[in-house]
KOLGURO-727520 format. One record per residue (C-alpha): residue in three letters; x, y, z. Coordinates in steps of 0.5 Angstrom, whole numbers, padded with zeros to 4 digits, always signed. Layout:
! residues N
ALAXYZ
...
! end
This chain:
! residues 495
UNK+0000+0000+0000
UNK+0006+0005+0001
UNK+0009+0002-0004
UNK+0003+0004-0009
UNK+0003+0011-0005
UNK+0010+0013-0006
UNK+0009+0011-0014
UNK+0003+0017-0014
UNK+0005+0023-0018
UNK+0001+0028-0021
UNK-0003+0027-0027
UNK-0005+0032-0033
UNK-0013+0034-0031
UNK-0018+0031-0037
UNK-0023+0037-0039
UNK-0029+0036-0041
UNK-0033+0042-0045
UNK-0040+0042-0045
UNK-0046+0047-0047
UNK-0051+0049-0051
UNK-0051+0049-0059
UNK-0048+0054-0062
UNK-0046+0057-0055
UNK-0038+0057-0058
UNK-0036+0049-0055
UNK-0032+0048-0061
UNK-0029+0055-0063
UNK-0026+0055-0055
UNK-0024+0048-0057
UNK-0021+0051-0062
UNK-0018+0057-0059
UNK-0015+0054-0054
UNK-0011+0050-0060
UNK-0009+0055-0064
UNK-0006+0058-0058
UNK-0002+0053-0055
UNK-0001+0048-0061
UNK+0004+0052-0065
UNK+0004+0051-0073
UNK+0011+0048-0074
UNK+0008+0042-0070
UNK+0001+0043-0073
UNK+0001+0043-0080
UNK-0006+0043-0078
UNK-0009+0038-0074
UNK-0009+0032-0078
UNK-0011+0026-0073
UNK-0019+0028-0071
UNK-0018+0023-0065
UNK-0024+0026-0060
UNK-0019+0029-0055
UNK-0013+0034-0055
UNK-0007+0035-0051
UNK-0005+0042-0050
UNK+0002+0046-0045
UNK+0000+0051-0040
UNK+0006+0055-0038
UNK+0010+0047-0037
UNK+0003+0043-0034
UNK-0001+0040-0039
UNK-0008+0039-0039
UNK-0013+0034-0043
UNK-0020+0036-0047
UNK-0025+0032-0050
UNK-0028+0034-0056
UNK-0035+0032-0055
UNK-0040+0033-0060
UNK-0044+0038-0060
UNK-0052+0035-0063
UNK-0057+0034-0058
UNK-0057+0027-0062
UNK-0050+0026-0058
UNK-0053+0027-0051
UNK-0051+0020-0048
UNK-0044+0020-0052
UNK-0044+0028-0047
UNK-0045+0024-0042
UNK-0040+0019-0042
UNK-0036+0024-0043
UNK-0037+0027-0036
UNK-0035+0020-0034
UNK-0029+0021-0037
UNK-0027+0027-0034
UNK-0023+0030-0028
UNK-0026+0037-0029
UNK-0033+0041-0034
UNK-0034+0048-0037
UNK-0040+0049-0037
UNK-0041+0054-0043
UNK-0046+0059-0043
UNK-0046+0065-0049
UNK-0046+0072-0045
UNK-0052+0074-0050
UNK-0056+0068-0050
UNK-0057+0066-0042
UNK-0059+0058-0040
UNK-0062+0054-0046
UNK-0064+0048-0046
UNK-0058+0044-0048
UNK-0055+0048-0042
UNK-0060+0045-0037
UNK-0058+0039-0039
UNK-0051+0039-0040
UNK-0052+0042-0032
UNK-0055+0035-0030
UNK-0050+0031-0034
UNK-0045+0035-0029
UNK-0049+0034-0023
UNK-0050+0027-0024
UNK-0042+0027-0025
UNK-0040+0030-0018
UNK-0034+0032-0022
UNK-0032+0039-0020
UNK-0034+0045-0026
UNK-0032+0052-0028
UNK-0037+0057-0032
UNK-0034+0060-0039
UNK-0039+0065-0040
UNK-0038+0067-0048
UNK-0038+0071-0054
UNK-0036+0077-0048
UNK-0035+0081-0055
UNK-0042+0081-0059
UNK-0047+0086-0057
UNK-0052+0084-0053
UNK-0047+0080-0049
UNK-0051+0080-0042
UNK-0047+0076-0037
UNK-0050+0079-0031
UNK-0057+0076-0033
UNK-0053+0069-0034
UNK-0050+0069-0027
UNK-0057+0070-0025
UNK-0060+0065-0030
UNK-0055+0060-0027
UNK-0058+0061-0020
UNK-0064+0059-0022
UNK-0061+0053-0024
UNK-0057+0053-0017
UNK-0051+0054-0020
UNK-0047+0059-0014
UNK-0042+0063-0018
UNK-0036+0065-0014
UNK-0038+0072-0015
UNK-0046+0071-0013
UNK-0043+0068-0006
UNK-0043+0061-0008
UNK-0037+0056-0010
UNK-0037+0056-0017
UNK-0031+0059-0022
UNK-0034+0063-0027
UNK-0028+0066-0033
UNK-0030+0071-0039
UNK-0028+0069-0045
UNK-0029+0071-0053
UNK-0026+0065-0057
UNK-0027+0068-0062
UNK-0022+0074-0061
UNK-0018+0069-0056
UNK-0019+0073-0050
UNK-0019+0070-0043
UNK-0017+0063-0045
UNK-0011+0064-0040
UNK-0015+0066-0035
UNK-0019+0060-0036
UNK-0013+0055-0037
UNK-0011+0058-0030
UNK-0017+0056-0026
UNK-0018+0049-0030
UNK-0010+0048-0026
UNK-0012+0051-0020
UNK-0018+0046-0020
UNK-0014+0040-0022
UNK-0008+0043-0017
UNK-0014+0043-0010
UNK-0017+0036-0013
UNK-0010+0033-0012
UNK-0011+0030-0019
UNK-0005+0023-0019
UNK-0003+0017-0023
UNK+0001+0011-0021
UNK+0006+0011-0028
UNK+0008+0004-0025
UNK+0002+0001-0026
UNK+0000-0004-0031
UNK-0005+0002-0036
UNK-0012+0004-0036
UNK-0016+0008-0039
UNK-0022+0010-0043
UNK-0024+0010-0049
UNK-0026+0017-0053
UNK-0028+0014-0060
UNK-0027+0008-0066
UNK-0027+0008-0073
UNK-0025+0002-0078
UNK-0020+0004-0083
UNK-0019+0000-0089
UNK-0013+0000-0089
UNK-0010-0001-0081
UNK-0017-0004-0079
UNK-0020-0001-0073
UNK-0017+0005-0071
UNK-0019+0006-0063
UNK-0018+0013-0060
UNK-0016+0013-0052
UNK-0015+0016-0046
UNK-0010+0013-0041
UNK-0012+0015-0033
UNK-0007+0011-0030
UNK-0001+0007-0031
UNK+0004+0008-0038
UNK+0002+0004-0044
UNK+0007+0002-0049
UNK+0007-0001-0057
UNK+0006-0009-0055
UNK+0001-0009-0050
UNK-0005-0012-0049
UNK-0011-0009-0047
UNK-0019-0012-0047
UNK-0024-0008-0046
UNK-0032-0009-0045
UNK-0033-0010-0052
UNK-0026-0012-0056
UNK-0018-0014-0054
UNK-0012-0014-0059
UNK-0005-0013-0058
UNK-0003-0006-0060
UNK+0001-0005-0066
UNK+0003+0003-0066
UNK+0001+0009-0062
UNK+0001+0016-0065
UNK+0000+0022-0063
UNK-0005+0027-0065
UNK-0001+0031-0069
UNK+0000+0023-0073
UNK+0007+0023-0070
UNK+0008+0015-0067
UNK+0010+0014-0060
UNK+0012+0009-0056
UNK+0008+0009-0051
UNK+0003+0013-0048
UNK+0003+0017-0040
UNK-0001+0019-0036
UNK-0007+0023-0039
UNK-0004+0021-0045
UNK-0010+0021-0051
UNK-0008+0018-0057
UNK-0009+0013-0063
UNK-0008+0006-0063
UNK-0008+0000-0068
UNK-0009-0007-0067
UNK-0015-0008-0063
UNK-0020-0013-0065
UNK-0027-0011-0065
UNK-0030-0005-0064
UNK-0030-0002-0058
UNK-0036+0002-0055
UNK-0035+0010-0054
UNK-0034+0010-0046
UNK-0031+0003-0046
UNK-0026+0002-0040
UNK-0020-0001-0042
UNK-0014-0006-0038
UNK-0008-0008-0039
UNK-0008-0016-0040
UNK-0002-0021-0039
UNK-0004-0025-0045
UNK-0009-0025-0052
UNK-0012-0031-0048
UNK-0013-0027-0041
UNK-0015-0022-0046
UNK-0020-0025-0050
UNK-0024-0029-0044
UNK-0025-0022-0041
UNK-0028-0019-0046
UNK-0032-0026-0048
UNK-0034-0026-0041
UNK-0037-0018-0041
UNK-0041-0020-0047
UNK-0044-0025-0043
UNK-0046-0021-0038
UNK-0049-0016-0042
UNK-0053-0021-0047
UNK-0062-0018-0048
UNK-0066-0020-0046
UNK-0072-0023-0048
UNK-0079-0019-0050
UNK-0084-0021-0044
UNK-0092-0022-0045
UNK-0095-0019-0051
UNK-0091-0014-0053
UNK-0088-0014-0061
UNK-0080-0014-0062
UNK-0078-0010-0069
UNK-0070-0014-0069
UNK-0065-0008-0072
UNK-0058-0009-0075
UNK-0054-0002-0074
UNK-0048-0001-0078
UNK-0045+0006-0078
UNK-0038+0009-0080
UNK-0036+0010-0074
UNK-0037+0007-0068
UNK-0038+0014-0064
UNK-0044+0015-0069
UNK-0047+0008-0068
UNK-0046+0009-0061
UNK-0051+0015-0062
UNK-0056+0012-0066
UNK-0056+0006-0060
UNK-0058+0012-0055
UNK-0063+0015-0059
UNK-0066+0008-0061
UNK-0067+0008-0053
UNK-0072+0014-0053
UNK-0077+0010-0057
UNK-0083+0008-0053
UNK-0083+0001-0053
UNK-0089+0000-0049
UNK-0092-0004-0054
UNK-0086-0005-0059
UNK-0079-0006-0057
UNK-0074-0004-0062
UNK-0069-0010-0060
UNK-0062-0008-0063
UNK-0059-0015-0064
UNK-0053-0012-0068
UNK-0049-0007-0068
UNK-0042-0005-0071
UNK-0038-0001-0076
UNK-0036-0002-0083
UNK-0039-0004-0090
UNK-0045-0009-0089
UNK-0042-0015-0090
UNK-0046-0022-0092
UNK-0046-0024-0085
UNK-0050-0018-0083
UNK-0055-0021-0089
UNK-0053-0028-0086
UNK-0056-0026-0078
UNK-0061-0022-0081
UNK-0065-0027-0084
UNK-0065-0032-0079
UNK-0067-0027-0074
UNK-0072-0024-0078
UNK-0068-0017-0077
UNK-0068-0010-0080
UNK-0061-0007-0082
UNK-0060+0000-0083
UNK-0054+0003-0084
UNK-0051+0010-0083
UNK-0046+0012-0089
UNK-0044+0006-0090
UNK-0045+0002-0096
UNK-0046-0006-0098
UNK-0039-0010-0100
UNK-0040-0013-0106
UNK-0042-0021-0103
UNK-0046-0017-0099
UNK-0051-0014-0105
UNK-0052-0020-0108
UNK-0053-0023-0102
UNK-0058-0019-0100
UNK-0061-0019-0107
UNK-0062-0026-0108
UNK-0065-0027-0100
UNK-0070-0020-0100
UNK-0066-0016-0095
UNK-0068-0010-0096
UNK-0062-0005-0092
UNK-0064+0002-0091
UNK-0057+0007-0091
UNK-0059+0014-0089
UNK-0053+0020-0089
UNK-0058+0024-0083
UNK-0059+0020-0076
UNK-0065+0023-0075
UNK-0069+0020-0081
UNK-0065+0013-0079
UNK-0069+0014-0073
UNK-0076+0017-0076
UNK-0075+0010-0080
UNK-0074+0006-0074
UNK-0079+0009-0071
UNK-0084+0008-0077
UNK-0083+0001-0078
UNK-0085+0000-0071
UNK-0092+0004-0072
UNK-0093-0002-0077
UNK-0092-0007-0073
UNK-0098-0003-0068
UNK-0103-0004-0074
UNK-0110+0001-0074
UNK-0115+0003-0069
UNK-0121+0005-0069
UNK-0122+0013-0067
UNK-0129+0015-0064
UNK-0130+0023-0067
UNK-0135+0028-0065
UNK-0139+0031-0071
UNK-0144+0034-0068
UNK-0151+0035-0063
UNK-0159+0035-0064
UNK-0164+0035-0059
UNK-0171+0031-0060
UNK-0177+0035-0062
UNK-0182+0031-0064
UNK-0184+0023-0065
UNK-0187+0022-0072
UNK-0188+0015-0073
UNK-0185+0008-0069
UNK-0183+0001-0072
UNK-0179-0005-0068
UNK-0173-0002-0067
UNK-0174+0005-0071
UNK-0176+0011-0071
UNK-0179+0017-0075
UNK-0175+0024-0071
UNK-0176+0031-0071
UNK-0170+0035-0069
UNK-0167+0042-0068
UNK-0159+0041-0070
UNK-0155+0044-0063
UNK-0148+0045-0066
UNK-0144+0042-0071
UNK-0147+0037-0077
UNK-0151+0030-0077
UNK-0150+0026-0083
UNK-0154+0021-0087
UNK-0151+0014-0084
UNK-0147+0017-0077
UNK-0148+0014-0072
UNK-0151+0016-0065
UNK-0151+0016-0058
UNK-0158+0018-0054
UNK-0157+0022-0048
UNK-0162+0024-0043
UNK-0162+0027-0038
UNK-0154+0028-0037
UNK-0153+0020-0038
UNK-0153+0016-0043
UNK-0158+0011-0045
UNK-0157+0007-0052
UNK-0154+0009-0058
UNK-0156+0008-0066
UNK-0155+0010-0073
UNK-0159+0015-0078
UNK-0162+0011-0084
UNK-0164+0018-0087
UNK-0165+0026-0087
UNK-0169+0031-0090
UNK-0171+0037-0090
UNK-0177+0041-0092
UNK-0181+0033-0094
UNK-0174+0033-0099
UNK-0168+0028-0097
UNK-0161+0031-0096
UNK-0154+0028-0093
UNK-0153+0032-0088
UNK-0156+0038-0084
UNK-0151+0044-0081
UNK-0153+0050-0078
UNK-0158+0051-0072
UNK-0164+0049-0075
UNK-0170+0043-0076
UNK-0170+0038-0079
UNK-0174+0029-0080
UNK-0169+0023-0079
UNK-0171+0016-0080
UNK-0167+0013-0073
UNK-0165+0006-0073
UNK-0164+0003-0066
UNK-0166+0000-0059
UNK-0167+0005-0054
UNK-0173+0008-0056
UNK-0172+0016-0056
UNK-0177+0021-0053
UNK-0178+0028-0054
UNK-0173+0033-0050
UNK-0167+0028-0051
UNK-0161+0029-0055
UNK-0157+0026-0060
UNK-0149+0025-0060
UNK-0147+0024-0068
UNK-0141+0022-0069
UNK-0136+0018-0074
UNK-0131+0012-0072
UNK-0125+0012-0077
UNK-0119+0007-0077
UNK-0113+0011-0077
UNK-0106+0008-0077
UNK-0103+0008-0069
UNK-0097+0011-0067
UNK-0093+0010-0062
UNK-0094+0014-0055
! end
């Protein structure tokens, strides 16, 4: 134990930085490189990896670059998890939005420490005053209103304040007492995963503890693999990775799940059988009762993506379908996406990807229709329109109109020859009919015919009298009155 104690260093903190859409997370993201990724190592950034490393006054500090979409609301969130510390920002000219609501319970849910950035100071209009009262009512302190909570002003687009914010983010990291053991075997977490057609998968990560070095082998939840090369996220390669390290790796097999936790193994073998025992664990479950399953095979470009469509798949109801995801991956459709949707009788949706060759003429000669979409959601709204389908119709009841009995003319067994005032609304030939008197109801029926002024007519509208032939078993009596409504069958959709 004093042993481990004694091997504790100080890590980099990892940030995450979260907002609403369009309050100015990527252009902070962006400022912050610009201003310590200098051009001669920059060329650019050529290596999109999810995260970046950049140097404050010799302390290093680690960003993940979240998505921005509320598609991506679950993949923010993992990134919380990920996290050391969060940036909340806020436009100075637009306040608390609802994004921002939400970013502020991904925090709170977290329990990881938090500062504000309150943005875009240059633009008129700018009001942080206003979002540091706003934030209040989300019971968010700042330390200028009294409470616990830094707040930094900044302009990413004029690149103001970026120091004074890197300042507070090490001053957090220094108070939390944020260590590392760079003598423990590696782990992490992963940022993000692609599939290269070339080098395979391609795995973005984030080392928290331990150093991780060419040759290791590491296992996640959902893949193993022993690492082939280590790159920087200038593309430079590297022969191991420190502690909050993020970079690129190759050599993984499979595809491992944004938010993955990943260990250090002895061996491809002790490797394999914790993955292969993960997957058990996390195995579906069969669909209970009478509630209808609607299999789906999602395959997307990469897996962040398809990380993302999981998510949003869960928030279709599924109180009478259940959108059961048997497969999901990234690449072109293969045969054995057509192969496993035959035998499961699933739907297989892919997002920019296509089918490889064996894979078409496959799907051709099975009838399996693939379904590729280029925007996330209209895949969704395609998920969702196939399990309407599966809900078929119901009959809906709508009111048409009412009218109150003035007169009986004639009656046979189970009719009657009416004389009526229409109330409101319009009564049709052929509408069907409950009789109400006194405030209940009493039975019900059809109108065999209408007319008006000894002439038939298919309908009556206005205020005003008008005989109808009635055919039912509840004799009607003066003063009553009639309901007139229609039932039509419409298509059900899901609640």
């Amino acid at each position: 134990m004093n042993k481990k104690k004694k091997n504790l260093i100080t890590r980099p903190p990892v940030v995450v930085i979260l907002g609403h859409v369009d309050h100015g997370k990527s252009s902070l993201l962006e400022a912050i490189k610009d201003l310590k990724i200098t051009q001669n190592e920059a060329g650019g950034i050529t290596q999109h990896i999810g995260a970046y490393a950049v140097d404050h006054e010799g302390k290093m500090i680690t960003f993940i670059d979240t998505p921005g979409h509320e598609a991506f609301s679950a993949m923010r969130s993992r990134g919380t998890e990920v996290a050391d510390i969060g940036v909340l920002v806020v436009a100075a000219d637009e306040g608390v939005r609802e994004q921002t609501k939400e970013a502020i319970s991904h925090l709170k849910d977290s329990g990881i420490p938090f500062l504000v950035a309150i943005n875009k100071m240059d633009k008129q209009g700018s009001q942080p005053e206003k979002v540091k009262q706003d934030l209040s009512k989300e019971g968010i302190f700042l330390e200028s209103y009294g409470g616990k909570i830094p707040s930094v002003s900044v302009s990413a687009l004029k690149k103001e304040g970026i120091e004074d914010l890197l300042e507070v983010i090490l001053l957090i990291a220094e108070m939390e007492e944020m260590k590392g053991n760079p003598e423990a075997p590696a782990e992490g977490v992963i940022i993000e995963s692609h599939l290269d057609s070339k080098r395979g998968t391609i795995v973005s990560l984030i080392v928290k503890n331990g150093v991780l070095r060419k040759g290791d082998i590491i296992a996640t939840e959902s893949s193993f693999g022993k690492l082939k090369t280590i790159e920087g996220i200038l593309g430079e390669e590297k022969e191991e990775a420190g502690l909050s390290a993020p970079v690129l790796v190759a050599g993984i097999k499979g595809n491992p799940c944004v938010g993955d936790e990943f260990f250090t193994c002895n061996s491809i073998e002790e490797a394999k059988k914790f993955a292969s025992q993960k997957r058990k664990e996390k195995g579906f479950v069969e669909c209970e009762g009478e509630k209808k399953n609607l299999n789906v095979i999602i395959k997307a470009d990469v897996i962040g993506l398809a990380e993302a469509i999981l998510s949003s798949l869960e928030k279709i109801p599924q109180e009478e379908v259940r959108v059961r995801v048997v497969s999901s991956g990234i690449g072109s459709v293969s045969e054995s996406d057509i192969e496993l949707a035959k035998t499961t009788d699933s739907k297989i949706f892919s997002f920019r990807v296509k089918k490889d060759k064996a894979a078409e003429k496959m799907a051709i000669k099975e009838g399996i229709e693939v379904k590729n979409f280029e925007v996330i959601y209209e895949l969704i709204d395609e998920v969702k329109k196939e399990a309407e389908d599966l809900l078929g119709y119901e009959t809906v009841r709508v009111e048409k109109g009412q009218a109150k009995i003035l007169a009986i003319f004639r009656e046979e067994k189970n009719r009657q020859v009416l004389g009526a005032e229409n109330i409101k609304g319009e009564g049709k030939k052929g509408s069907l009919v409950e009789i109400w008197r006194k405030g209940e109801k009493i039975g019900e029926g059809k109108v065999i015919n209408l007319k008006k002024e000894e002439k038939n007519i298919e309908k009556i509208t206005g205020k005003e009298e008008f005989g109808m032939l009635f055919e039912g078993r509840t004799k009607a009596k003066e003063g009553d009155f009639f309901h007139f409504y229609e039932e039509e069958r419409k298509k059900r959709t899901l609640s």
